[in-house]
C-alpha positions in Angstrom: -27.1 39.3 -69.3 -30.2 39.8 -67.7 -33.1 37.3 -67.0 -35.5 39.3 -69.5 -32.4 38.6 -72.0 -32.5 34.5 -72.2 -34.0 32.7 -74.8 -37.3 31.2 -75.2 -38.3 27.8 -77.1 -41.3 26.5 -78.6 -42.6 25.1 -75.2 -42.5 28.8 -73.6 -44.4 30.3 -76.9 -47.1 27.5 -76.6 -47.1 28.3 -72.8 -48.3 32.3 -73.1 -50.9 31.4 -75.9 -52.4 29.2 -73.9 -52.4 32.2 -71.0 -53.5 34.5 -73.7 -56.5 32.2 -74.4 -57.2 32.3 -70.4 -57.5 36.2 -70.6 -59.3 36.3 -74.1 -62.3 33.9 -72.2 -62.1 35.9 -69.0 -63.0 39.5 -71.3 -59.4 40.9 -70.4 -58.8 40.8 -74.7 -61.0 41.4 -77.0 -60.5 38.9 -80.6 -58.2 41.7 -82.2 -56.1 42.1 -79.0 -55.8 38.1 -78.9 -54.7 38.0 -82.4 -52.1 40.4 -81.8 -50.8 39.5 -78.6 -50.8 35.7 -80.3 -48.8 36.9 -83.6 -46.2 38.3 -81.0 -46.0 35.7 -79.2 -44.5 33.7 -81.9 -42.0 35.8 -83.0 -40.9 36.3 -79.5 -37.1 35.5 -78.8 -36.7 36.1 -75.4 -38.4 36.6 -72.3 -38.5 39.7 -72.1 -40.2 40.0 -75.6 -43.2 37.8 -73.5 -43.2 39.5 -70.3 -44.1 42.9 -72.2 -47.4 41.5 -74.1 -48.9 40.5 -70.3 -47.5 43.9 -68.8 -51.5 45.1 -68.9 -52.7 42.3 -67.3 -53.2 40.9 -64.2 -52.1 36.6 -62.9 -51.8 34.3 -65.2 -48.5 35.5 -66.4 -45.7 33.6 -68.1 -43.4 32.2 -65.3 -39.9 30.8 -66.4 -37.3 28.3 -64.5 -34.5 29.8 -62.8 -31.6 29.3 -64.9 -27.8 28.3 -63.0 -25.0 29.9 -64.1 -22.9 27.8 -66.2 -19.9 25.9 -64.5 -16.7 26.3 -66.2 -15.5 23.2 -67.6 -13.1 20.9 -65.4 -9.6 22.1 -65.8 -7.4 19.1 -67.0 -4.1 18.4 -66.4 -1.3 19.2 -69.4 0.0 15.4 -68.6 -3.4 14.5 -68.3 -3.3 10.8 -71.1 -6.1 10.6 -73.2 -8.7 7.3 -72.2 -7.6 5.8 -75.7 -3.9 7.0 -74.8 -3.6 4.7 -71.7 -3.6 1.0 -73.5 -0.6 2.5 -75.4 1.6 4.0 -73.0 3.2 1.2 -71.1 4.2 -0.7 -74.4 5.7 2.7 -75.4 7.8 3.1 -72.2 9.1 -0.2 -72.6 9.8 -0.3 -75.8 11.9 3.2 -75.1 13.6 1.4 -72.3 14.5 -1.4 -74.4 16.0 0.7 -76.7 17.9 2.6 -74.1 19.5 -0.5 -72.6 21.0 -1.2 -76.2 22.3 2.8 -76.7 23.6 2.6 -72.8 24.3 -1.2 -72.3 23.0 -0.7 -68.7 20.1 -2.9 -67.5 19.5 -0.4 -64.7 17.4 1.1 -67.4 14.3 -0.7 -67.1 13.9 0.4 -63.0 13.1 4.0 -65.3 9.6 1.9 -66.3 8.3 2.1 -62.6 8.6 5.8 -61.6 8.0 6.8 -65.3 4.6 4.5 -65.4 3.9 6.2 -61.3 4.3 9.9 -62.8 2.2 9.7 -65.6 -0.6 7.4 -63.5 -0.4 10.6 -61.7 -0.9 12.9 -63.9 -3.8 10.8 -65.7 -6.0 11.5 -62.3 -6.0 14.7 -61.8 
C-alpha cells in the first residue's frame, strides 16, 4: 500500500478546507472552484483523493505524518499462563501431587512441585 493509499479523518478534511480557503483569498480559486474543491474534500477517503484537488496549485498543500509500519504482535509462548491463570496453578500442582502420593504411596512425590512450579515460572516469562 502506498502513502497516497492511507486513510484520512475528519481532522485531515478540516485541514485542506482551511488550505482551500487560503488559495480562494489569495485569487488562486474563484467561488465555483472553492465550492467544488470543498465538496471533494469531504468525500475524500484517502490521501491521495486530497493531494489531487491541490495538484494545480502551488504551497500551501496538505502535508500528512509519516506513518510506521505496524509491529507484529509479541509472539507468546504455548506454556505461556494466563495473568488470571497464575493464582491457580500452584494449588493445582499440589493438589495433583497430593493425589499422586495416595495412587503411588511415595512421598517422593511432592519434590515433583518444585521443578514442575520452576518450568512453568519459565515458561510464564518468556
Amino acid at each position: 500500500m502506498s502513502e497516497r493509499d492511507i486513510r484520512i479523518g475528519d481532522a485531515e478534511r478540516e485541514h485542506a478546507l482551511e488550505l482551500l480557503g487560503e488559495h480562494l483569498g489569495q485569487g488562486r480559486l474563484t467561488v465555483d472552484e472553492f465550492g467544488e474543491r470543498s465538496a471533494r474534500v469531504a468525500t475524500a477517503r484517502t490521501r491521495g483523493d486530497l493531494l489531487g484537488l491541490f495538484a494545480d496549485l502551488p504551497d500551501p498543500r496538505p502535508r500528512f505524518q509519516q506513518v510506521a509500519p505496524a509491529e507484529p504482535p509479541a509472539r507468546r509462548s504455548s506454556f505461556a499462563l494466563e495473568p488470571r491463570m497464575s493464582g491457580v496453578v500452584l494449588p493445582v500442582v499440589i493438589l495433583g501431587c497430593v493425589a499422586l502420593f495416595f495412587v503411588l504411596k511415595n512421598p517422593f512425590v511432592f519434590l515433583l512441585v518444585l521443578p514442575v512450579m520452576l518450568l512453568l515460572g519459565r515458561s510464564g516469562k518468556r
